[in-house]
N, CA, C and O atoms as a GROMACS GRO file, in nm:
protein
  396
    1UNK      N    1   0.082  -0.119   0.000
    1UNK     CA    2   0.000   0.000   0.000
    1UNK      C    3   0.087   0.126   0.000
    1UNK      O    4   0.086   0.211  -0.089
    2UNK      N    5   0.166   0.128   0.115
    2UNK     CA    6   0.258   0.248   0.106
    2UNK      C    7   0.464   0.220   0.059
    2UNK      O    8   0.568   0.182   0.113
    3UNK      N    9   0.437   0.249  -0.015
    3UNK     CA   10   0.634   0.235  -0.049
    3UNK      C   11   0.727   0.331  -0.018
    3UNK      O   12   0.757   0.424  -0.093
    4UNK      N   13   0.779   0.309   0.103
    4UNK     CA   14   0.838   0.402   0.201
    4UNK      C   15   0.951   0.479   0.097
    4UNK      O   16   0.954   0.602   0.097
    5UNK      N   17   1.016   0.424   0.033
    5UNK     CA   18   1.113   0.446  -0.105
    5UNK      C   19   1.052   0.546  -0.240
    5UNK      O   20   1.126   0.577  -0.333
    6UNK      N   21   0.920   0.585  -0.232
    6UNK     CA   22   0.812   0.607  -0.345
    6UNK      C   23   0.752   0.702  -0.326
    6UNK      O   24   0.742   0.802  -0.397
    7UNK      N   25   0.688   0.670  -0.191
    7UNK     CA   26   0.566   0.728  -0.165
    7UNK      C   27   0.545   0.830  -0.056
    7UNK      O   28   0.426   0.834  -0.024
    8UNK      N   29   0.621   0.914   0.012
    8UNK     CA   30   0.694   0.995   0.091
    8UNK      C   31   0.683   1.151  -0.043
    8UNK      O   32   0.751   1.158  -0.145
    9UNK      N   33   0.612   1.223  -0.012
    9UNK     CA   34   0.632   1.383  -0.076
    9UNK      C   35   0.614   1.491  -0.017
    9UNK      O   36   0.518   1.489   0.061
   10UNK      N   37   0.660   1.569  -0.023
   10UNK     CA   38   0.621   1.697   0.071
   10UNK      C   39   0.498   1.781   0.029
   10UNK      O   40   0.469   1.795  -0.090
   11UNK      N   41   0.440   1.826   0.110
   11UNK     CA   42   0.258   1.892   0.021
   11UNK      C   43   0.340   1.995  -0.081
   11UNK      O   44   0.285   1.979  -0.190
   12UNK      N   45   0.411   2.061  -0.091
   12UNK     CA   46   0.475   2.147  -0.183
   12UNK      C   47   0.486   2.093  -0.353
   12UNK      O   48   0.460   2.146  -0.460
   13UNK      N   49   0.540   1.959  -0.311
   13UNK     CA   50   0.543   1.865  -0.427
   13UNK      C   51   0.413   1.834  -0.465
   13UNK      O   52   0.392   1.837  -0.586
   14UNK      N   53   0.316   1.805  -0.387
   14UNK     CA   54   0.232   1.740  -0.419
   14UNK      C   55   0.112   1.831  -0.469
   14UNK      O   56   0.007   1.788  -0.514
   15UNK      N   57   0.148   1.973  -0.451
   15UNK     CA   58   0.022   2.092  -0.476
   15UNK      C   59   0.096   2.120  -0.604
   15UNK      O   60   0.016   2.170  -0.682
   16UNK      N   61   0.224   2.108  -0.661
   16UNK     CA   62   0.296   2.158  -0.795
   16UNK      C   63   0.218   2.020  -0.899
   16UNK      O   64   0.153   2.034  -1.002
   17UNK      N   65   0.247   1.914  -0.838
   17UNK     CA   66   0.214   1.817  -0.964
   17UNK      C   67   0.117   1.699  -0.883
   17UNK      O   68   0.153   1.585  -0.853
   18UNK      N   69  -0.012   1.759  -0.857
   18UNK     CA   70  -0.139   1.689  -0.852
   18UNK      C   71  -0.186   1.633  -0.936
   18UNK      O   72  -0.236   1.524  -0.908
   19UNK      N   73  -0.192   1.683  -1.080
   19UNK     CA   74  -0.222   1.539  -1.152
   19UNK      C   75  -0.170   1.408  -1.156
   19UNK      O   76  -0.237   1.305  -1.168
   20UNK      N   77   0.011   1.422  -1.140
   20UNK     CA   78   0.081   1.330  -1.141
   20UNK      C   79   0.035   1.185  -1.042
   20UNK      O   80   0.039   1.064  -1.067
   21UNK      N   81  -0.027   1.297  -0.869
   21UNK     CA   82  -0.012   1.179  -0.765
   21UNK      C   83  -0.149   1.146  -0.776
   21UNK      O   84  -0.167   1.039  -0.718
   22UNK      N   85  -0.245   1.185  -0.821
   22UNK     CA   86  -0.384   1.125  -0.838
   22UNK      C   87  -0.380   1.024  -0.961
   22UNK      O   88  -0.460   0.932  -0.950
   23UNK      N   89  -0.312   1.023  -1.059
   23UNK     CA   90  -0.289   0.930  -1.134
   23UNK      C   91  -0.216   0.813  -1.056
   23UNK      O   92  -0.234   0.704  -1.111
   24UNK      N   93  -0.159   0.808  -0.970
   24UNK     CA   94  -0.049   0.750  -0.931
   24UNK      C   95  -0.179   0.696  -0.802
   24UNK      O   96  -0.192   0.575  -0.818
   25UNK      N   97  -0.276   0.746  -0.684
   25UNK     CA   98  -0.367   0.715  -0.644
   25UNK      C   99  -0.483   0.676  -0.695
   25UNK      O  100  -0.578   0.669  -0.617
   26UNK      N  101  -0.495   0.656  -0.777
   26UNK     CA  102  -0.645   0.571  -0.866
   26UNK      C  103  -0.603   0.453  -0.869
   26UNK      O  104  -0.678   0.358  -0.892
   27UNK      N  105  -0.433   0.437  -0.836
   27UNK     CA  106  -0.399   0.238  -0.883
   27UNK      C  107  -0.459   0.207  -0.793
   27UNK      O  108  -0.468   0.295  -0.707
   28UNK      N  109  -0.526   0.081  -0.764
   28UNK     CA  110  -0.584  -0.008  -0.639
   28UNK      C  111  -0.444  -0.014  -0.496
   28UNK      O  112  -0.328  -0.053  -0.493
   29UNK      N  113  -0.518   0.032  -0.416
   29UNK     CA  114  -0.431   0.009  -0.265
   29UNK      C  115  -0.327   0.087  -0.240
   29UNK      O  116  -0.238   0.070  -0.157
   30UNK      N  117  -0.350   0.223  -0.360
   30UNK     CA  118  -0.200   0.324  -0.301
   30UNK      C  119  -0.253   0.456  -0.213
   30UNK      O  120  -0.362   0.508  -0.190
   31UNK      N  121  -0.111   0.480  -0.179
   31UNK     CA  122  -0.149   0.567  -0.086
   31UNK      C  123  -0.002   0.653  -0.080
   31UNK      O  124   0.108   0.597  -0.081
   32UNK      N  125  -0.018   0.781  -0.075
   32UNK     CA  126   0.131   0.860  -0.021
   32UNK      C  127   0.104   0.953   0.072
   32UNK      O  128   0.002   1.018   0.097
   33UNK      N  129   0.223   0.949   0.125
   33UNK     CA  130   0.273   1.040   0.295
   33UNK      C  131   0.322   1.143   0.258
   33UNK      O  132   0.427   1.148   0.194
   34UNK      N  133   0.244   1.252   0.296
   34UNK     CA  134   0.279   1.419   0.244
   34UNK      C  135   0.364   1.468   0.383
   34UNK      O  136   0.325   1.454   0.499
   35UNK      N  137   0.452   1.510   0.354
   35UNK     CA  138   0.564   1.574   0.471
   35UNK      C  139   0.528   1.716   0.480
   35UNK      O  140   0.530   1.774   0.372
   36UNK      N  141   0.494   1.786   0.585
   36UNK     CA  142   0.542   1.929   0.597
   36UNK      C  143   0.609   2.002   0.682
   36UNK      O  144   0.568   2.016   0.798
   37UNK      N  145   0.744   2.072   0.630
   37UNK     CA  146   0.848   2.114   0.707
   37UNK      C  147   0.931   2.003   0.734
   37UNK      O  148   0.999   2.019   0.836
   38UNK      N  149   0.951   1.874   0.663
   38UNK     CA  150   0.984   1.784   0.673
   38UNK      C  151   0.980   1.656   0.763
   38UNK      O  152   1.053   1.559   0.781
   39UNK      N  153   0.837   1.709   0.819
   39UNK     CA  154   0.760   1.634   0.911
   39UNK      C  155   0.668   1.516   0.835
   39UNK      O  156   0.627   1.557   0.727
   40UNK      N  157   0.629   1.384   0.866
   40UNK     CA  158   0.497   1.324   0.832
   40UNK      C  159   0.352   1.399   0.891
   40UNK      O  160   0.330   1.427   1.009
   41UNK      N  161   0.297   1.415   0.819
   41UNK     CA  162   0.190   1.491   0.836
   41UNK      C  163   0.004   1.440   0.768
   41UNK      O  164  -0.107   1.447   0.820
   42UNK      N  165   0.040   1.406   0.676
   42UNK     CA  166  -0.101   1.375   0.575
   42UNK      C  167  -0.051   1.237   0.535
   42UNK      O  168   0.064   1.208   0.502
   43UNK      N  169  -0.180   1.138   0.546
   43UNK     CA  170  -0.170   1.032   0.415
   43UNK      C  171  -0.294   1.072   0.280
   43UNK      O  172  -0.398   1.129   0.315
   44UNK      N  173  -0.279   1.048   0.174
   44UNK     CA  174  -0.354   1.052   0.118
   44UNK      C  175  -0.375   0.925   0.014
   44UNK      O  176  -0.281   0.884  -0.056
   45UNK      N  177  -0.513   0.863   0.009
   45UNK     CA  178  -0.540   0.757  -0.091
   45UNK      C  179  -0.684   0.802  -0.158
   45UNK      O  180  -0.744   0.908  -0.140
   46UNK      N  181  -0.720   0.695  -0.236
   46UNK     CA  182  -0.851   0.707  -0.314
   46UNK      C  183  -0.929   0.675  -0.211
   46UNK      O  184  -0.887   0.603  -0.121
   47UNK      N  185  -1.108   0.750  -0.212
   47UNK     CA  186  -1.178   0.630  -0.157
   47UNK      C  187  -1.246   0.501  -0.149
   47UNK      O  188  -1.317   0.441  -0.069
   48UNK      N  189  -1.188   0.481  -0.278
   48UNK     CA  190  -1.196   0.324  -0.271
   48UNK      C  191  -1.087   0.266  -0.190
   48UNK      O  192  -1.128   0.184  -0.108
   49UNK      N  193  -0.984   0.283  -0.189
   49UNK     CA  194  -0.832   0.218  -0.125
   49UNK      C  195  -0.896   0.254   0.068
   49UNK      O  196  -0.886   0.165   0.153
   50UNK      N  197  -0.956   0.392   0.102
   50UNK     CA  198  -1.008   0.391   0.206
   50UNK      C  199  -1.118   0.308   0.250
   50UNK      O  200  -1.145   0.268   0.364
   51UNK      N  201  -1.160   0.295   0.171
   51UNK     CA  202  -1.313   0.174   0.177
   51UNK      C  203  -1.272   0.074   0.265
   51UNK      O  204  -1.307   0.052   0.382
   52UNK      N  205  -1.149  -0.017   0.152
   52UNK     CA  206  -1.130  -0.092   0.156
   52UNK      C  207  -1.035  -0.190   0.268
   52UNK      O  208  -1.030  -0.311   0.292
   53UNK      N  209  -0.936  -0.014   0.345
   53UNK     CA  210  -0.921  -0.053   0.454
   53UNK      C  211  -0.992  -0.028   0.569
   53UNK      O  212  -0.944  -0.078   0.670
   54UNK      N  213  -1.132   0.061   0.586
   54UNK     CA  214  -1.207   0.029   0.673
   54UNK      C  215  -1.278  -0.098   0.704
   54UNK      O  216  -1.321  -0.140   0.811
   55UNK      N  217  -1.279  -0.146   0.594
   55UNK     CA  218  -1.360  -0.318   0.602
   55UNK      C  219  -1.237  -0.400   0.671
   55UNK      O  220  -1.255  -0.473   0.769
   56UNK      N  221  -1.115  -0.382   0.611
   56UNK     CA  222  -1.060  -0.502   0.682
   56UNK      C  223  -1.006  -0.468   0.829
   56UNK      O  224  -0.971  -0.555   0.909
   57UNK      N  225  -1.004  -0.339   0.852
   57UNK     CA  226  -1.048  -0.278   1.008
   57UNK      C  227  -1.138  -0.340   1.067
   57UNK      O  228  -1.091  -0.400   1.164
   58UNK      N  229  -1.270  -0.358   1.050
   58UNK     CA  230  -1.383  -0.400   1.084
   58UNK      C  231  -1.321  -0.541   1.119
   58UNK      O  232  -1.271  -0.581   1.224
   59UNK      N  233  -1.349  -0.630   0.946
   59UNK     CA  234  -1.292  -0.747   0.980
   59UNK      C  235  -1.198  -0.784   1.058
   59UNK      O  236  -1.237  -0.892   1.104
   60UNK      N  237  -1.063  -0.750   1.117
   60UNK     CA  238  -0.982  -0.786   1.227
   60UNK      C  239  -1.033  -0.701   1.335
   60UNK      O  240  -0.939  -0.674   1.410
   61UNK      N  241  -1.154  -0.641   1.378
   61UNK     CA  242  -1.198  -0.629   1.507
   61UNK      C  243  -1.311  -0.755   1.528
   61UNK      O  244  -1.335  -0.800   1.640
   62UNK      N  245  -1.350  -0.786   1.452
   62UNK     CA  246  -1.475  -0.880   1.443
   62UNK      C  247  -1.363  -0.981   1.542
   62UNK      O  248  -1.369  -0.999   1.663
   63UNK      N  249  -1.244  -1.048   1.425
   63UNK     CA  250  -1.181  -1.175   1.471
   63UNK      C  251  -1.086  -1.143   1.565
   63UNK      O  252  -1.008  -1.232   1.598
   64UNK      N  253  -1.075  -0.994   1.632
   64UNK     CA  254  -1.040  -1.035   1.752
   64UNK      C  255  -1.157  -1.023   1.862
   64UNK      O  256  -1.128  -1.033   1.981
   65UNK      N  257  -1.282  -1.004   1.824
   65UNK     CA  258  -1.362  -1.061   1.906
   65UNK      C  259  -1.403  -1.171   1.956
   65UNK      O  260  -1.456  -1.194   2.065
   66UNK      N  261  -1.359  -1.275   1.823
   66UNK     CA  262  -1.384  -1.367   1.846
   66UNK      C  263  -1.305  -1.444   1.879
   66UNK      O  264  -1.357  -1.547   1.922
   67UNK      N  265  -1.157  -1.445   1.880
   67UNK     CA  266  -1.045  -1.514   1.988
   67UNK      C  267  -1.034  -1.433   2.123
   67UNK      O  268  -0.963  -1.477   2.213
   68UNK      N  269  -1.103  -1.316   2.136
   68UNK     CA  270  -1.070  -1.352   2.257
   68UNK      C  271  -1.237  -1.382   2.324
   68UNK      O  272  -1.255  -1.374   2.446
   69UNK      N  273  -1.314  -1.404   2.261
   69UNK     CA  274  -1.479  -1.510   2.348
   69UNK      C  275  -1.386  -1.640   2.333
   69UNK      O  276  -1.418  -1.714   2.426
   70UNK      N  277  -1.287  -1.697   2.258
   70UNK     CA  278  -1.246  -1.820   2.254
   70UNK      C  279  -1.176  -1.837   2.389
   70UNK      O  280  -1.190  -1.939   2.457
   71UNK      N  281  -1.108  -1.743   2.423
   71UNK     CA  282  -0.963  -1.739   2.533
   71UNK      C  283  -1.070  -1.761   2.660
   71UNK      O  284  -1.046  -1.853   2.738
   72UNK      N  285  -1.172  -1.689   2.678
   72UNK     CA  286  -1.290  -1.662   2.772
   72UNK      C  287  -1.316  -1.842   2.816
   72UNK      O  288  -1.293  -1.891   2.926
   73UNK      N  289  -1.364  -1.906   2.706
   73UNK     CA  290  -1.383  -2.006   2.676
   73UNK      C  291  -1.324  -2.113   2.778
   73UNK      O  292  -1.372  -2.174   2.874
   74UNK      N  293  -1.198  -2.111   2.714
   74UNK     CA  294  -1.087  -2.215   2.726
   74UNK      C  295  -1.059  -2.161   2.885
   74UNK      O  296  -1.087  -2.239   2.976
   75UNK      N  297  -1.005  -2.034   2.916
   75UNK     CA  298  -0.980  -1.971   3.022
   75UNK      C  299  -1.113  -2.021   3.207
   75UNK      O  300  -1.095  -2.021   3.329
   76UNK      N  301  -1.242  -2.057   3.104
   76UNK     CA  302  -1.352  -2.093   3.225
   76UNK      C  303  -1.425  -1.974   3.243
   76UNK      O  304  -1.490  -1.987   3.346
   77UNK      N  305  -1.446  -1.852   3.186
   77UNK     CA  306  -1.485  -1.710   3.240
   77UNK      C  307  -1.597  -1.710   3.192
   77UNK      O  308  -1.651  -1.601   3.208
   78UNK      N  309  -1.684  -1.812   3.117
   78UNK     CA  310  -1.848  -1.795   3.042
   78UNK      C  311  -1.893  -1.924   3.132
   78UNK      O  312  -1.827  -2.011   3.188
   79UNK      N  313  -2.039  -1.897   3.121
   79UNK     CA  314  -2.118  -2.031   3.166
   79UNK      C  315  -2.231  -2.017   3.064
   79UNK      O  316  -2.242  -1.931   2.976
   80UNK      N  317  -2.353  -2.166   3.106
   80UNK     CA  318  -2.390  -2.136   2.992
   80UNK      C  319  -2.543  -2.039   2.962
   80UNK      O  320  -2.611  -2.006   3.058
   81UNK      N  321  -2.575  -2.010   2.848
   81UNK     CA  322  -2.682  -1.884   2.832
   81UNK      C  323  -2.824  -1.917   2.919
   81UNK      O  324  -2.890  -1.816   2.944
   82UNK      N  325  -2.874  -2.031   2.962
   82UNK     CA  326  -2.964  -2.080   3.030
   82UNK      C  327  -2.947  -2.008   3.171
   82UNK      O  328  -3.023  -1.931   3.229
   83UNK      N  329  -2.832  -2.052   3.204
   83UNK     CA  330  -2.832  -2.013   3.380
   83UNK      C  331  -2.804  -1.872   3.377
   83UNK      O  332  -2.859  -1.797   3.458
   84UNK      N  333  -2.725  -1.831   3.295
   84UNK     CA  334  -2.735  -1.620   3.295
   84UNK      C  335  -2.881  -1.548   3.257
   84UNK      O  336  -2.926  -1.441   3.296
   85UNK      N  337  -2.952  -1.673   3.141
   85UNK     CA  338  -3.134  -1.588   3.112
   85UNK      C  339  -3.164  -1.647   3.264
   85UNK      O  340  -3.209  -1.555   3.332
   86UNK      N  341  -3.156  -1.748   3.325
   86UNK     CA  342  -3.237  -1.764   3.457
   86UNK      C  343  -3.226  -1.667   3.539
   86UNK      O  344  -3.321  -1.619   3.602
   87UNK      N  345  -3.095  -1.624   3.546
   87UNK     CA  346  -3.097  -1.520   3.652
   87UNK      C  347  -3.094  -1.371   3.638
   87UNK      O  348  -3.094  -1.285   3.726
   88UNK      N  349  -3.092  -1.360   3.521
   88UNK     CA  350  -3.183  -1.206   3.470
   88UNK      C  351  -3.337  -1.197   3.494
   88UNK      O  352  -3.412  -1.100   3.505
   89UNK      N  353  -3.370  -1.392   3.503
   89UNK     CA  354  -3.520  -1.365   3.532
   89UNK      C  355  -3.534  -1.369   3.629
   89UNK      O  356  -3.644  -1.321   3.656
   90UNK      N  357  -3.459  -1.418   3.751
   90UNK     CA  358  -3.510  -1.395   3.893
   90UNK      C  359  -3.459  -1.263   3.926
   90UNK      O  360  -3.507  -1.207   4.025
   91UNK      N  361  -3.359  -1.197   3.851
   91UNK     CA  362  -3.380  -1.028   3.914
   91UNK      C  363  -3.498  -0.926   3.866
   91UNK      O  364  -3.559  -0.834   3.920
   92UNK      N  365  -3.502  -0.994   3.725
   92UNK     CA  366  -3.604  -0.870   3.675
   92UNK      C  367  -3.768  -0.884   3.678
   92UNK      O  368  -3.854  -0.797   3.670
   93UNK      N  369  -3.782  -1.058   3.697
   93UNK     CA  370  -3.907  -1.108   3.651
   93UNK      C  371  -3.898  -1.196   3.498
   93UNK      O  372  -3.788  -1.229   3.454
   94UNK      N  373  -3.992  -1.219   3.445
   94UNK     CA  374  -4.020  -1.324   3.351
   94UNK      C  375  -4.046  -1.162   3.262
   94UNK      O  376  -4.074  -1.050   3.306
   95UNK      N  377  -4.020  -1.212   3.118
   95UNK     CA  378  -4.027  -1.129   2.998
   95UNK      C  379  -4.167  -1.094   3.022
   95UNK      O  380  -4.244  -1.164   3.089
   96UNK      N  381  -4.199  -0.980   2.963
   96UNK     CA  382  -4.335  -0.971   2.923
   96UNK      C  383  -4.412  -1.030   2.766
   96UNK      O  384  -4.358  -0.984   2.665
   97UNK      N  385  -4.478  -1.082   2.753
   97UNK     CA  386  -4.560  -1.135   2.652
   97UNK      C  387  -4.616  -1.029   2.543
   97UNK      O  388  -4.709  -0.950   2.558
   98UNK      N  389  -4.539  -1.048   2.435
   98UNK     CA  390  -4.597  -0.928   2.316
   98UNK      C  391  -4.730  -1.035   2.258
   98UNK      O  392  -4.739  -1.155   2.232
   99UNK      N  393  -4.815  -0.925   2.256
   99UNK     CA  394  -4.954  -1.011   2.182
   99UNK      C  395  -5.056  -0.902   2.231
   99UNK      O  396  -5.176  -0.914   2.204
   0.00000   0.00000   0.00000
């Protein structure tokens, strides 16, 4: 996604020849690091390339949700959903009946 060798410009560069890096951001999965004052400062990609790493954001929060309900698991820290609805019903009462 990012080519530390490539993809590194300073906004100076990048406000002189904007057509260049938007051509260069439409490829699938790029992205460049705008420096200012010779600082890292900005990334910039397409929003598709952003899309696409919010989903797999998502996706590796999902699956670390789900290793660690596994660790929970293995660890002894869950019991099972019967005896936790039982005793939501002896604190709160029995559900009420939609009808």
């Amino acid at each position: 996604m990012l080519d530390f060798s490539r993809d590194i410009h300073s906004l100076t560069d990048f406000k002189t020849r904007t057509p260049k890096f938007l051509a260069q951001l439409k490829k699938p999965e790029r992205a460049i690091l705008l420096t200012i004052n010779g600082k890292a400062e900005l990334a910039v990609m397409s929003a598709a390339t952003f899309q696409r790493l919010l989903d797999r954001l998502e996706a590796l929060d999902a699956g670390n949700g789900i290793l660690e309900g596994l660790h929970d698991v293995t660890a002894g820290r869950t019991r099972p959903a019967e005896e936790f609805l039982a005793e939501i019903e002896q604190q709160q009462g029995p559900p009420e009946s939609e009808g």
